[in-house]
N, C-alpha and C positions, 0 to 999 in steps of 0.2 A: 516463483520457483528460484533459490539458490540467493531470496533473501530474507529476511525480517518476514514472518508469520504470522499475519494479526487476525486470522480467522479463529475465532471462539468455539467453545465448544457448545454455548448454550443454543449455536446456530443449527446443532442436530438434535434439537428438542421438538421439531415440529415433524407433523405425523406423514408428511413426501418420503422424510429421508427412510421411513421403513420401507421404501421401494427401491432404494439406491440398487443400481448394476454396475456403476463403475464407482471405484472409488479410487482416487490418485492424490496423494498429501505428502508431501517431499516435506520432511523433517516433522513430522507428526509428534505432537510431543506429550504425549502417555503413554502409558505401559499396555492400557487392553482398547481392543475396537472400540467405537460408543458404544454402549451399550443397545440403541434403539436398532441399527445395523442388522439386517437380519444376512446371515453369512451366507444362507440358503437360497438367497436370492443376487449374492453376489456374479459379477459375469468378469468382471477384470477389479482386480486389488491389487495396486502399487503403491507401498509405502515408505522409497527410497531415504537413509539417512535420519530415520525416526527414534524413537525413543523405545519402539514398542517390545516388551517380553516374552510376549506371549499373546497368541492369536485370539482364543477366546477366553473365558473365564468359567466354563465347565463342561464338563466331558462329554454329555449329550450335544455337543455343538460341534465335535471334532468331525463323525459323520457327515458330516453337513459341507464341508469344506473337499467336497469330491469334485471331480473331472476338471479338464479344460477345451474351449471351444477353438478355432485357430482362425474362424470367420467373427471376431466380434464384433468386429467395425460393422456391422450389417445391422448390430442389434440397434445399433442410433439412426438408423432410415427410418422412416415415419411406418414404412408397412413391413414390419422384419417377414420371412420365406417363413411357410409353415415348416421346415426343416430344422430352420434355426429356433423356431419357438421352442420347441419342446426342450431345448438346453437352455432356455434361461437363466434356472437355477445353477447354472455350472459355472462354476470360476474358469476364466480365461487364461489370466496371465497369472500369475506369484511372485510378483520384485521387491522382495522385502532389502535391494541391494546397503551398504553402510547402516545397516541398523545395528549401532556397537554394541545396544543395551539387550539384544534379544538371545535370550541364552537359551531355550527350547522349542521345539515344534511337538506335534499333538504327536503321540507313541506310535502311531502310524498312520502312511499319509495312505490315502486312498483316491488315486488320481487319477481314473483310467485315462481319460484322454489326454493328459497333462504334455503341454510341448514345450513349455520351457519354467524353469526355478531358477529364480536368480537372490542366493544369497553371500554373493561376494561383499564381502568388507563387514561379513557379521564376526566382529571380532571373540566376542564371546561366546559364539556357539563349537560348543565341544563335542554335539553329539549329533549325527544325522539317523533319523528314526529310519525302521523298517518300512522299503518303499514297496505297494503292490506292483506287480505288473502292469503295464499301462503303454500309451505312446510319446513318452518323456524323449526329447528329441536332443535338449539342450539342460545343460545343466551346470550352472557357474557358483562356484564354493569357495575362489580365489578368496584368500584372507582372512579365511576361518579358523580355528582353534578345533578342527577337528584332528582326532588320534587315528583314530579310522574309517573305514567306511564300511557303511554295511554291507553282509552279506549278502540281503537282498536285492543288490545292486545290479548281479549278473540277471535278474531277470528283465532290466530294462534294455530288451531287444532291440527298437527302434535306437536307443542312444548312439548318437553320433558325435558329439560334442561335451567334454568333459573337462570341464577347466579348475584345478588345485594349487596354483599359481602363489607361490607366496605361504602356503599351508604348512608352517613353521614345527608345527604339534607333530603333525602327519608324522608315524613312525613305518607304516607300512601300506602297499594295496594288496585286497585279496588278491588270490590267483583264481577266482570267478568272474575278476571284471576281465579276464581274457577270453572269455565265453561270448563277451559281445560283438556280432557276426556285421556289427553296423558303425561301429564306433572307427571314426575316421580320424579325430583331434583330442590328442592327449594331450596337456600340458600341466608339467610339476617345477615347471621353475621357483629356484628359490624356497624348495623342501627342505630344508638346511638337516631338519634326522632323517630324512628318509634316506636309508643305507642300499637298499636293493629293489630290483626290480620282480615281479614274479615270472618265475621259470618259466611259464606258457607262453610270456610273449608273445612267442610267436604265433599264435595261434590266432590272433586280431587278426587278420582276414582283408579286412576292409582300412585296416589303417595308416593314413596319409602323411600327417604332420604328428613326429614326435618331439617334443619338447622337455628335458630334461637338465635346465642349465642352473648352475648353483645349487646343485642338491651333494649329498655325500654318497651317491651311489660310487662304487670303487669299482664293480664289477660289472659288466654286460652280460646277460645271458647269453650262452652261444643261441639259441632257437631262436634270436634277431634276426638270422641269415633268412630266417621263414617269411620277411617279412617281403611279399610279393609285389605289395601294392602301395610300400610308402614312397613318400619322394622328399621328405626333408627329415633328417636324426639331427636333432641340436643337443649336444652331450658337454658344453662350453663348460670351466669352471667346475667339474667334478676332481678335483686333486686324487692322483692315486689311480685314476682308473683304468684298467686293465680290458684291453679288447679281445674280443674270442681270438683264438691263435689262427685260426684258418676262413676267407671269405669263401663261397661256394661259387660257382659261374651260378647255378639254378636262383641264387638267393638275389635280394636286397635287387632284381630286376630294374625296376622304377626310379629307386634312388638317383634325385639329381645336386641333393644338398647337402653336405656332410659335416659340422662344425664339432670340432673335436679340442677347440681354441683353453686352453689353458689348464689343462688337465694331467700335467707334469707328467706326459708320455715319453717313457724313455728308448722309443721303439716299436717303430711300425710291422706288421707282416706284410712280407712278401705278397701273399694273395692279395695285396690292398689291389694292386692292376686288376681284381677281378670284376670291381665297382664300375665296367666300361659305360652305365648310364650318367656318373657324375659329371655336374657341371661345373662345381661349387666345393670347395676345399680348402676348407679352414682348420689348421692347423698353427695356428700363432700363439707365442709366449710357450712351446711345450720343449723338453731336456732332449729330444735325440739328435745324434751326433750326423746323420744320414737320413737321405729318403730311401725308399726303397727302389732297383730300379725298373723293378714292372710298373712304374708309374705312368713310364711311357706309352702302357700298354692302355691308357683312359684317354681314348680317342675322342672321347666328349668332353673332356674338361678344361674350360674357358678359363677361370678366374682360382689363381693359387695364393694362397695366402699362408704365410709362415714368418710373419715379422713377429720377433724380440725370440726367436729359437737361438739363443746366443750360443748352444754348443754346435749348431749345426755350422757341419764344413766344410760341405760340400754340396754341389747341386749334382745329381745324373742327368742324363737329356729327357727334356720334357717332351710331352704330345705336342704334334705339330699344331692341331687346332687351336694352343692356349693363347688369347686375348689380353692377358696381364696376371704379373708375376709381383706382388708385396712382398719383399725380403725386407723390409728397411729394420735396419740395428740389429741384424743380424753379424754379431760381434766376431765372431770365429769364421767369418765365411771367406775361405782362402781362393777358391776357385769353382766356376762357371761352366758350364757347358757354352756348344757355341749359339745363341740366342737368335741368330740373323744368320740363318744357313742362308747360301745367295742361292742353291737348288730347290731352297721349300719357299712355297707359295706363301702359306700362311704367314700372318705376323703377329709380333705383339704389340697394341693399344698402350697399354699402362706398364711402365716397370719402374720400381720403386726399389733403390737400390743403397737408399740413402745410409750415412752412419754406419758404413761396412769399410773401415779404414782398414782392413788385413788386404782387402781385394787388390791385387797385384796392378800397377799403375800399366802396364801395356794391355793388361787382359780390358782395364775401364777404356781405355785409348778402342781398342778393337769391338769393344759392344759400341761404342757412339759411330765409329765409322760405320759398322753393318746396320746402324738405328737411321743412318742419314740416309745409304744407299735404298732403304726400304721404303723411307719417305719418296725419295725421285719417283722409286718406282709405284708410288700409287697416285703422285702426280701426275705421272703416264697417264696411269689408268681414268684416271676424272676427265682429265684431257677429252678421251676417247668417249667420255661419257656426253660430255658437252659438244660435241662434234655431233652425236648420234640425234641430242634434244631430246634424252629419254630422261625421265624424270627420276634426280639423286636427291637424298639429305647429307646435309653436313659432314661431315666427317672430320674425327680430330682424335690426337693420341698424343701422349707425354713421358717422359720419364726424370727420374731425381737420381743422381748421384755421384760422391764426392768428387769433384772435379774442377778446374781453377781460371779454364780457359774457355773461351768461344771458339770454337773449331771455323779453320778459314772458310770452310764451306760457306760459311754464312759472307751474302756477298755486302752486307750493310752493318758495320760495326759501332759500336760508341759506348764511352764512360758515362756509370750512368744507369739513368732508368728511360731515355730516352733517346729515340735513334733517328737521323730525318734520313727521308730515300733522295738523294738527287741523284736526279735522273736527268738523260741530256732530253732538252724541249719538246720533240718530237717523237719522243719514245712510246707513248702512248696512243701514237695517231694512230693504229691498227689495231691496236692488242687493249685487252681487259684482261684482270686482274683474278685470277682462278681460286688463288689461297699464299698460302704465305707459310714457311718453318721460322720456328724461332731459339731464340737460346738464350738463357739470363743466368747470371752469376748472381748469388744469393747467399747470403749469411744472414744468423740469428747471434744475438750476441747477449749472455745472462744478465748484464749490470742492467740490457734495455729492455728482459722479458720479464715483465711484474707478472706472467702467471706460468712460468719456466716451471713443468714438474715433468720428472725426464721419461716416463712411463706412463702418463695420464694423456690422452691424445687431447690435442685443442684442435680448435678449426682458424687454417691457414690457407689464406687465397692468395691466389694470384691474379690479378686481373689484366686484360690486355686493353688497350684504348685504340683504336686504327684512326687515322685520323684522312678526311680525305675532302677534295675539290674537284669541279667542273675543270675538262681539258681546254676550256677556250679562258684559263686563267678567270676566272671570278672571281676577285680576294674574297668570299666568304668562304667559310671554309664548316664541313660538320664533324663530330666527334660519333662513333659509336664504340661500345664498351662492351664486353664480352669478357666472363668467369674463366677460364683457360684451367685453372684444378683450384682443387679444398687437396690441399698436401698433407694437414692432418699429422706434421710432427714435425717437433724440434730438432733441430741440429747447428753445432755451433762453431761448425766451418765451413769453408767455401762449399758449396755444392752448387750443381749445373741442374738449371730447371731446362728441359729441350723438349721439342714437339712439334704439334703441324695442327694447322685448322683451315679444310679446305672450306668453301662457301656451297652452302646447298645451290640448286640449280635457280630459285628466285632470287637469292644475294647476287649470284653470278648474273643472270640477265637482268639484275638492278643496276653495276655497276658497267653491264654494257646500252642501259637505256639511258642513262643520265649521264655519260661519259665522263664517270667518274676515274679519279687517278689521286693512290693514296703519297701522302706527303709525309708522314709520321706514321709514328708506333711509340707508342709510352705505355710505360709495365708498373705495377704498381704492387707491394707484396706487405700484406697486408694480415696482423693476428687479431679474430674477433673471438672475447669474450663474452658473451653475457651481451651487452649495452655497452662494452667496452670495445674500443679497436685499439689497435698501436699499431704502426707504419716500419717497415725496416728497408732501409736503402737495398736499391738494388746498384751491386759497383761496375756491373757488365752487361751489355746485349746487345744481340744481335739479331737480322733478319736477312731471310730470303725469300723473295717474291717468286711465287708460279704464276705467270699471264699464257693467256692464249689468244693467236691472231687470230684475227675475222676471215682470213684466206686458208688455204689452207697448205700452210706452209708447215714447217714440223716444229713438235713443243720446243719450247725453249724456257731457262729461267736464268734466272739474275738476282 
């Protein structure tokens, strides 16, 4: 499989193979079955990446290529169920998938029990035949040269899965395939004609995941709003498109993922706050100059994403729940809400604020002090956790943005990518080591980035190295090494990497069973291509230590 194919064909000349039930040939290389093959007795045919044109070579043979079984694995037991006998003759599977040369199927497929067809990557086929009725569950067409799809398609009630992925030709879908009362996964990415959606939309019932990214739809149907029971719209990459003017409370219920990423929107509605099941909001690279401010009003929404909106000017105040906010190169963004209310509980994890040189230098000064007070305050909290012995994970959170300094807060500074903690000798006779905030000054600089493209994201790490020893002095000393962010974009001035990574509750009672106490911290920032890396000095950082004593005296950090 997937190399050099030196099985012959004169090896289907002896008289077994007219009992073949399965047949599987990855890269099959002629146009028709053998000839000796009897299709009527077929029970699974997969002939991924073949050659083949055409299934048989005359039309009393087309008949014959009826049903699919879904227990086939049962037919190779020595004593198949008398249940399953009686299907012998039925075809199983159909994965004719990468067969470039196969440009038709027999006029009509007659499949009742069919549960899955897989002819993705048949680049030549232009035309999917009239399908009967049946229990066709799955059905994959990514990469084909179809224009349309049949009519007969709304009668495949069971379908649930429907994948058009890449289907270039595609100029339209009936408005029958909204009939299907089961159909859960649409996906038309990458439909480059296809211009609209059909009006009934909304009338899919059952469906979960829609996928419509890189196609030329321009328009949404309003009857989206009907859609009760999806939970992810990916609408990325549609240039132009126009969203219905008004969300409904009744509508879009479920919805927790909404990517609307690139689609040169020049303007949200208002009703967008009516989406309160979102979790997920993607909204990057699109013209408007504003959010709306019933945004506040999406009390579920964790993760906001709006980098490279270069006309946007403004933020409104966000839901307290949200977890991280992507603005990075948002070029016009003059002014913030306040992100670290010191009355809201919630905080955010991630804020990426990078490449936003309008943002007023006291407003950056006031998000790092309310980002630091946030940190103490869940120092607290782990504290309390560790005190209790109930069982925590890790916890860590970061932010990027242009900035030039280490804030004093940090009580451990140094030039540099590396910083050592001296500490006075006896410092650690009580206390173990909780977690740690950090802060690095960071530049990329064009003459040393050989794959510098200012809108294409790369993958940029950052890694942290703790470096740590036994308290009764043992000069051996061990390193561990920990990923801290993929920042994911260029920038070619100073910017402040800051954050926090407290230790789950077995790092923590490792570093108080081995009475460990850390000596360093080395930062290391790092761009991978491909197979390529390249290193860029870090010129600042700094840390601060959270420990907690073995008594029970109150937190303290350093």
């Amino acid at each position: 499989m997937n190399e050099e194919n030196k099985c012959k064909m004169s090896y289907f000349q002896g008289p077994g193979f007219t009992e073949v039930r399965y047949l599987h040939w990855h890269g099959y290389p002629l146009k028709l079955l053998p000839s000796n093959i009897h299709p009527e007795k077929l029970v699974l045919l997969e002939m991924p990446h073949s050659n083949i044109e055409q299934l048989f070579d005359s039309v009393q043979d087309y008949g014959k290529l009826n049903q699919i079984i879904t227990a086939a694995f049962n037919f190779f037991s020595k004593t198949p169920t008398p249940s399953l006998t009686q299907h012998l003759n039925n075809l199983v599977i159909l994965n004719l998938s990468g067969c470039k040369n196969l440009q038709s199927l027999p006029a009509r497929i007659h499949l009742k029990l069919l549960k899955e067809l897989d002819l993705s990557g048949c680049s030549k086929l232009k035309r999917l035949p009239e399908i009967s009725p049946g229990n066709i569950t799955t059905m994959h067409l990514d990469g084909t040269a179809l224009e349309e799809l049949p009519s007969s398609i709304e009668c495949l009630s069971k379908l649930s899965h429907l994948g058009l992925a890449d289907c270039k030709s595609l100029k339209s879908l009936p408005s029958g395939l909204c009939k299907l009362k089961s159909l859960d996964v649409l996906i038309i990415d990458g439909c480059s004609n296809l211009q609209r959606l059909p009006e009934e939309l909304g009338n899919l019932e059952a469906l979960d995941i829609l996928h419509a990214i890189g196609t030329s739809i321009t328009e949404v149907p309003p009857s989206i709003v009907r859609l009760k029971t999806v939970r992810g719209i990916y609408f990325g990459r549609n240039k132009g498109l126009s969203l219905p003017i008004t969300f409904s409370v009744d509508g879009l219920q479920n919805l927790r993922d909404l990517n609307l990423n690139d689609c040169g929107i020049m303007g949200l509605p208002e009703s967008l706050g009516l989406l309160s099941s979102v979790t997920k909001l993607h909204l990057e690279g699109n013209n408007f100059e504003r959010l709306p401010e019933s945004i506040i009003q999406l009390s579920n929404l964790e993760r906001l994403f709006i980098r490279y909106c270069e006309r946007l000017q403004s933020l409104p105040k966000l839901p307290c729940n949200l977890l991280s906010l992507d603005a990075h190169h948002c070029t016009a963004l003059e002014s913030l809400p306040d992100l670290f209310p010191s009355s809201d509980e919630s905080y955010l994890r991630t804020l990426y604020l990078s490449d936003n040189f309008k943002l007023d230098r006291n407003e950056i000064r006031g998000i790092v002090k309310g980002a630091l007070q946030k940190i103490q305050l869940l120092a607290t909290a782990r504290l309390k956790e560790a005190r209790e012995k109930i069982s925590y994970p890790s916890l860590r959170g970061r932010g990027f943005l242009p900035w030039n300094k280490i804030p004093k807060w940090f009580s451990f500074q140094s030039a540099g990518s590396c910083v050592t903690l001296e500490m006075p000798p006896d410092f650690f006779n009580n206390k173990s080591v909780l977690g740690l905030a950090f802060g690095v000054i960071v530049n990329f600089s064009r003459k040393f980035n050989f794959f510098y493209t200012s809108k294409i994201e790369k993958q940029f790490y950052v890694y942290c190295e703790y470096i740590v020893r036994p308290k009764d002095y043992h000069p051996h000393c061990s390193t561990s090494r920990m990923t801290l962010l993929g920042v994911g974009d260029c920038v070619v001035s100073d910017h402040l990497f800051f954050g926090y990574y407290f230790f789950d509750g077995e790092e923590f009672n490792d570093f108080r069973k081995y009475n460990c106490v850390p000596v360093a911290v080395r930062f290391n920032f790092r761009e991978a291509n491909g197979f390529e890396f390249l290193d860029y000095p870090v010129k600042k950082c700094g840390i601060r230590l959270f420990h907690a004593p073995d008594s029970r005296e109150s937190f303290s950090c350093d």
